[in-house]
N, C-alpha and C positions, 0 to 999 in steps of 0.2 A: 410525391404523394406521401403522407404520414401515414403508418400503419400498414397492417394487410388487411387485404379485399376480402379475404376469407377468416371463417372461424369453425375447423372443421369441416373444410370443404364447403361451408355454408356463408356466400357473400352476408356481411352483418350491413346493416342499415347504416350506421355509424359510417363503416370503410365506404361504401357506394355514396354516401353523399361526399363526403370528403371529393373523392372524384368528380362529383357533379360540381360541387364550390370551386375545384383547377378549370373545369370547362366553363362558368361562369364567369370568375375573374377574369377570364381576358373575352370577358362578351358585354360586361356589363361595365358605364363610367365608375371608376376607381372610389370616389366619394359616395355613389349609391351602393358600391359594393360592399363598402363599410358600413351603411346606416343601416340597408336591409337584410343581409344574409349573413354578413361575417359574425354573426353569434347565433348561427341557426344549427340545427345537430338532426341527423339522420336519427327517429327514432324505432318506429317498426319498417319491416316489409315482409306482404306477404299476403296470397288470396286477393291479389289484384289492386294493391294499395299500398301506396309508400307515405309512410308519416314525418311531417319536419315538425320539429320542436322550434319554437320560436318564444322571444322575450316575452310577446304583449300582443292584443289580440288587433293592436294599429299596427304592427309589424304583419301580423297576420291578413288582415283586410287588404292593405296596401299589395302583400305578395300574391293573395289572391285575385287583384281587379288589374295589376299592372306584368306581374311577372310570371304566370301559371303556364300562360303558354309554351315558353322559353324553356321551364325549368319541366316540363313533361317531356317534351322534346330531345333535352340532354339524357335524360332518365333513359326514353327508348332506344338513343345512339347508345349508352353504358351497358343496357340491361336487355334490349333486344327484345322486347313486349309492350305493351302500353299498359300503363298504372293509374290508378286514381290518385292524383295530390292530395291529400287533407292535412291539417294544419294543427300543433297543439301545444296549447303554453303549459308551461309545468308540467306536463304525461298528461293534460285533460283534454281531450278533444274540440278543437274550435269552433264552433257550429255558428252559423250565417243564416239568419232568416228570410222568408220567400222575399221580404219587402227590402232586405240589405242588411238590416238592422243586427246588431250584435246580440246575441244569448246568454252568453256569458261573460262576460268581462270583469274578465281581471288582472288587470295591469294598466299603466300608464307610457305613453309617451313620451318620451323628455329627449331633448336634444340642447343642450348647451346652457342650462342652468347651473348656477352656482346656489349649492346648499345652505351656504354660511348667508346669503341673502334673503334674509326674512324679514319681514313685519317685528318680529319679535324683538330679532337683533337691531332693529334702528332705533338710532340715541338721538332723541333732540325733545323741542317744544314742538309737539304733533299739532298743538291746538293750531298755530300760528304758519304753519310750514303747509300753504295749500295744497300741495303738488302731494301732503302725503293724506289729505282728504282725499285728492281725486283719486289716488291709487287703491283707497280703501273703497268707496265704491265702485269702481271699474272690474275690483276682486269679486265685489260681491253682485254685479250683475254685470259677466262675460256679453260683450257683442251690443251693449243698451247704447253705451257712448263710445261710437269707432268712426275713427280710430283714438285715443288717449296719447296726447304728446305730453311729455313732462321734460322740460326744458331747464335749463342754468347752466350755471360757468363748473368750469370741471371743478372733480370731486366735490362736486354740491350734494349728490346721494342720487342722482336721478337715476344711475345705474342700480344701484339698491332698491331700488322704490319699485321699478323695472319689472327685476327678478321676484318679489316679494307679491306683486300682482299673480304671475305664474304660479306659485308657491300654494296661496291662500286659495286661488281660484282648483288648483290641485287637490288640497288637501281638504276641500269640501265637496269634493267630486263632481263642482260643476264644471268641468275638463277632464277631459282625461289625455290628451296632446299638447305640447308645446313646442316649439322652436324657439330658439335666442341665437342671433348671429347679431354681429358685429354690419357696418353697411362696407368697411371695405372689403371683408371677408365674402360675403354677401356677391357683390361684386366680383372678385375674382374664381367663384365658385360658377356664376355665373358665365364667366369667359372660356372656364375650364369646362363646362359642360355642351355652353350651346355659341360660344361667341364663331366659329367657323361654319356654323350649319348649316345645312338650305334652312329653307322654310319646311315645314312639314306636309304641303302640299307638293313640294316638287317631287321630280322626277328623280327614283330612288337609281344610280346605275353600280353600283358594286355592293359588298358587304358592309364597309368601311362607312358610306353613309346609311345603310342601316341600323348600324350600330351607334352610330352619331344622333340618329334621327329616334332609335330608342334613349338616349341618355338626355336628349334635350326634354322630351316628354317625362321623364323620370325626375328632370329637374322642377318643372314646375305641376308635377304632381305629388312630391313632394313640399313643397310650400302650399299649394293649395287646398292637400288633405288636411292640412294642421289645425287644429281647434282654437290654437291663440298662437300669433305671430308676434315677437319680441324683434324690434332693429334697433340694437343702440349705435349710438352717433351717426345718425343718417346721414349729417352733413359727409360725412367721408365718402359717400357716393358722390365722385364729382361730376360734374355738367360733361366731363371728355367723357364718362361712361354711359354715352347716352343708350346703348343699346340695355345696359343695365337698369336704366331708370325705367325705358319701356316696360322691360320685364317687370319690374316693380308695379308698375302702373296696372297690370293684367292682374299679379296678383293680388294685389291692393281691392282692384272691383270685384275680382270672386270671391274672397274672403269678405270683406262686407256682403255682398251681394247674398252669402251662406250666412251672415248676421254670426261671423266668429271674429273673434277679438282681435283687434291689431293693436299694440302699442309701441310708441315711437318714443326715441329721448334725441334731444341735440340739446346745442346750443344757445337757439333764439326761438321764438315759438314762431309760431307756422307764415304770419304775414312777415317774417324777416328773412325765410328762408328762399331769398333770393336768386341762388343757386340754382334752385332747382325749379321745372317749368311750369307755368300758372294753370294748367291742368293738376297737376300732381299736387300744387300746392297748394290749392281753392281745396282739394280733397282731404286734406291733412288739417283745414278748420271744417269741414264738417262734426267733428266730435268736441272732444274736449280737450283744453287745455291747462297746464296751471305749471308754476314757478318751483322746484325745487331753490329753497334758500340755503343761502350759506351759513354754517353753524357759529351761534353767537358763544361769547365766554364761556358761560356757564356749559353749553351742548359741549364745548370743544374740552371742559372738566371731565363730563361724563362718559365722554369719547376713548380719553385716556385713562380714565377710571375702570373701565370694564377693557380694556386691552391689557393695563396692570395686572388685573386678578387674573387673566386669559394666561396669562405671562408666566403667573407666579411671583410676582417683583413686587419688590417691595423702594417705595421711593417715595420722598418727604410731600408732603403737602406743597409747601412753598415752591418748592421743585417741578410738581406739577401744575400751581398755578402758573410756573413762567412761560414752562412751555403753552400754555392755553392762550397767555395773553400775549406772547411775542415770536414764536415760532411757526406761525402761516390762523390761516383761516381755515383751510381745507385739509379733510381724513389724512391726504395724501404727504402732505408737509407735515401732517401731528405724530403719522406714522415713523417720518425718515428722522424726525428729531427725537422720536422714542426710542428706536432702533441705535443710535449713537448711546444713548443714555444707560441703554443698557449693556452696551458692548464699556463704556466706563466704568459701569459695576464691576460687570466680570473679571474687567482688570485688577479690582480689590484698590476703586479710587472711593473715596468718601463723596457721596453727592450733595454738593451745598450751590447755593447759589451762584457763586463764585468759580465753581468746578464744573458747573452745569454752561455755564454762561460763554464760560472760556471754552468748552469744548465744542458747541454750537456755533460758536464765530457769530460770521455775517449772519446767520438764520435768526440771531436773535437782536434783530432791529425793531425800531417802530415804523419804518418806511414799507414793512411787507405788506399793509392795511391800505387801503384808497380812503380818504376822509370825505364826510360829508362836506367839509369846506372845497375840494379836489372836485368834488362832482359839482358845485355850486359854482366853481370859477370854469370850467368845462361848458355846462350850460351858457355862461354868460358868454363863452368866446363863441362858441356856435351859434347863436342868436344877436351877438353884436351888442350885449346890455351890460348894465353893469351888472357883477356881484353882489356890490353892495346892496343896489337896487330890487333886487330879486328876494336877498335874507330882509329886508326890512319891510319888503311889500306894500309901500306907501304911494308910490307913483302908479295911483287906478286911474289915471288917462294913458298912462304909455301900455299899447294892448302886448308887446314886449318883451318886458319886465314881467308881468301877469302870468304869460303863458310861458314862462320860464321859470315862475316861481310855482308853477303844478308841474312842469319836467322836472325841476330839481326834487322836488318831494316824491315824482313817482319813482325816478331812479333809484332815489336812497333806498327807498324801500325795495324796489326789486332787488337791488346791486348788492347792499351791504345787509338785508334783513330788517331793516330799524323797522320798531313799533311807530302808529299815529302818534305816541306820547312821547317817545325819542325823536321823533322827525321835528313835531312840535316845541322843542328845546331849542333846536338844531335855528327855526323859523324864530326866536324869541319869544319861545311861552304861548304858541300858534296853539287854540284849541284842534284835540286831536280829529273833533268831525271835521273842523275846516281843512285839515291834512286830508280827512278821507274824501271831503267832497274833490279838492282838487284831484287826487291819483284816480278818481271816479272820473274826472274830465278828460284825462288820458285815454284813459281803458274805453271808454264809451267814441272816442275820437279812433282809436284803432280799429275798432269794430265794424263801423261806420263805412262804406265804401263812399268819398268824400276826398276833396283838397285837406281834408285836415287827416282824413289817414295819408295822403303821399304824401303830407307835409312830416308828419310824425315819423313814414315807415325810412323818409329819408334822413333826418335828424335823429332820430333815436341813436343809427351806428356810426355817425359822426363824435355825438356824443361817449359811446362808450369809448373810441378811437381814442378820443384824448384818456381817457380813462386808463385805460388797459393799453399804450402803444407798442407794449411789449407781445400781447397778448396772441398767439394763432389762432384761437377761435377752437382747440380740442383740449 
């Protein structure tokens, strides 16, 4: 125990809870002991009432509806009376209305946000980047579209988009809780609380499963109290963690079912996510969805433009357009080829093209890009047509050729970003509505419960197969 129990002969509030927090810790799962109590402080005691200071008045709420009983209990074993618990953020007393409701609030909940992810801070062309339309209305009205998936290939920004929803719906106080976990974290928090336990109906016989049987409760009363639930990369919940998925699944309908926010990011959007089982997944297209894109030349300028100034660095233009246009597509590759660039500096090298190029190596190829001719010979191996057949679009009896020439135009556009007026280059001069009607033929065929969604939901990942054969899917 830190400290003494007295002050003056007089137990202080402060030492007595310290002592209740040693009898707590080994009562309470180790990850709730951290979220709810490990920042709580003995404030008064005294005239029949002992006060905790706590963060936020969701810390407060949660310790009053799940852990009162517990923590009055230890108080009486320490203190040999019985006390009134009451609760208060800042030195202000907590007060709880007859109907539940909070009186005072003020603070927020936050578990696993990243700061630096805002609205503010993302670099790209917003008009064109859906995924960060849907994230701006999803911000601005918590629980209307749930759950919200925003899907793409890594470092596409869907993790930013994510956090940035949390952020805005925060900071306009329509939330005041949030959670962000990871799904394999998620998962093994999961295992670590409740993967050994009965069920909560059984038959409790020692302390060990009552202690079990409070922590699994604690588990998903924590997920369940939360006003907006963040899971990025779901797909890392795999099919072997099925008692995980269950759990997911329970929270999944109470949190809807409470009309608070879920939003999801992976990989594929929701009819691809194969993995996982067609209850869970049927439920992950009830809301919305949309494509975080990959950033084009210009985004990937701006990207390293504002990491520069961030920096304090100073480095040529030209210099920085090489990296844009030949050292990856994604944050994460403009990061590691910045990071070298500048460890160059430091070393008191001149940065020219040449110095740049040569230090970067292999990173600075033109094979790091997939080309819209790559994705047009991809489709034609997967459908058995020609290439050629597909860019020229001539053969309107072969049905084929047709329907490979609106795959090839819908991929471009999800996979690599391209505009109707870039794809239409790409087709020889293809008006860009006839680009949109085709990727409309798509979109409208996945939607569809139909031979043309299993024909698509199974083509699609062949497709990107050739595409990406490198690729794991995180």
């Amino acid at each position: 125990m830190i400290g003494d129990t007295t002050l003056g002969g007089v137990q202080t509030p402060q030492a007595i809870w310290s002592r209740v927090l040693c009898e707590l810790e080994g009562q309470v799962n180790k990850s709730n002991f951290r979220t709810w109590l490990d920042k709580s402080v003995g404030r008064e005691y005294g005239h029949g009432r002992f006060v905790i200071d706590v963060p936020n008045e969701f810390v407060a709420d949660y310790l009053r509806k799940n852990q009162l009983g517990l923590i009055e209990k230890v108080l009486y074993n320490i203190l040999g009376d019985d006390v009134r618990v009451e609760f208060s953020i800042k030195g202000e007393t907590y007060n709880i209305g007859q109907d539940g409701t909070d009186l005072q609030a003020t603070g927020s909940f936050i578990v696993g946000l990243d700061p630096n992810l805002k609205f503010t801070r993302f670099v790209g062309n917003t008009k064109e980047n859906p995924a960060f339309r849907i994230a701006l209305i999803v911000a601005n009205n918590p629980g209307l579209y749930n759950p919200a998936v925003i899907y793409g290939r890594s470092a596409s920004g869907k993790t930013h988009l994510m956090h940035s929803i949390a952020w805005a719906a925060l900071d306009a106080k329509r939330i005041k809780s949030v959670i962000c976990v990871k799904g394999a974290d998620f998962s093994r928090e999961y295992v670590a609380n409740c993967g050994k336990f009965k069920h909560p109906n059984s038959s409790l016989q020692d302390s060990r499963e009552v202690n079990a049987d409070r922590a699994r409760l604690d588990f998903f009363e924590k997920y369940t109290s939360t006003e907006m639930l963040l899971i990025d990369d779901i797909f890392s919940i795999t099919p072997e963690s099925e008692k995980s998925l269950q759990a997911l699944f329970y929270i999944f309908d109470e949190l809807r079912g409470a009309n608070r926010q879920i939003v999801i990011t992976n990989d594929r959007p929701p009819k691809e996510m194969h993995s996982l089982e067609e209850r869970l997944r049927t439920r992950f297209e009830w809301g919305v969805s949309a494509k975080a894109v990959m950033p084009g030349y210009e985004t990937r300028c701006q990207i390293l433009s504002l990491k520069i100034s961030e920096r304090n660095l100073s480095i040529p233009a030209d210099v920085v357009s090489l990296i844009a246009s030949k050292a990856g597509e994604n944050v994460r590759e403009l990061e590691g080829a910045l990071n070298r660039v500048e460890i160059l500096s430091a070393a008191g090298i001149p940065l020219t093209i040449d110095t740049v190029r040569e230090e970067l190596g292999d990173a600075i190829t033109p094979e790091n890009s997939t080309t819209p001719t790559e994705i047009v010979e991809a489709v034609a191996r997967v459908l058995g047509v020609s290439a050629e057949g597909i860019l020229a679009g001539r053969q309107f009896g072969n049905t084929g050729v047709m329907v490979g020439r609106e795959l090839a135009m819908y991929v471009i556009r999800e996979e690599l970003g391209y505009s109707a007026v870039e794809i239409g280059h790409v087709f020889g001069g293809l008006q860009p509505k006839y680009v949109n009607i085709g990727c409309r033929e798509v979109e409208k065929g996945l939607k569809t419960k139909s031979k043309t969604q299993q024909f698509l939901s199974k083509t699609l990942p062949e497709i990107r197969k050739l595409i990406y054969p490198e690729d794991d899917g995180e």
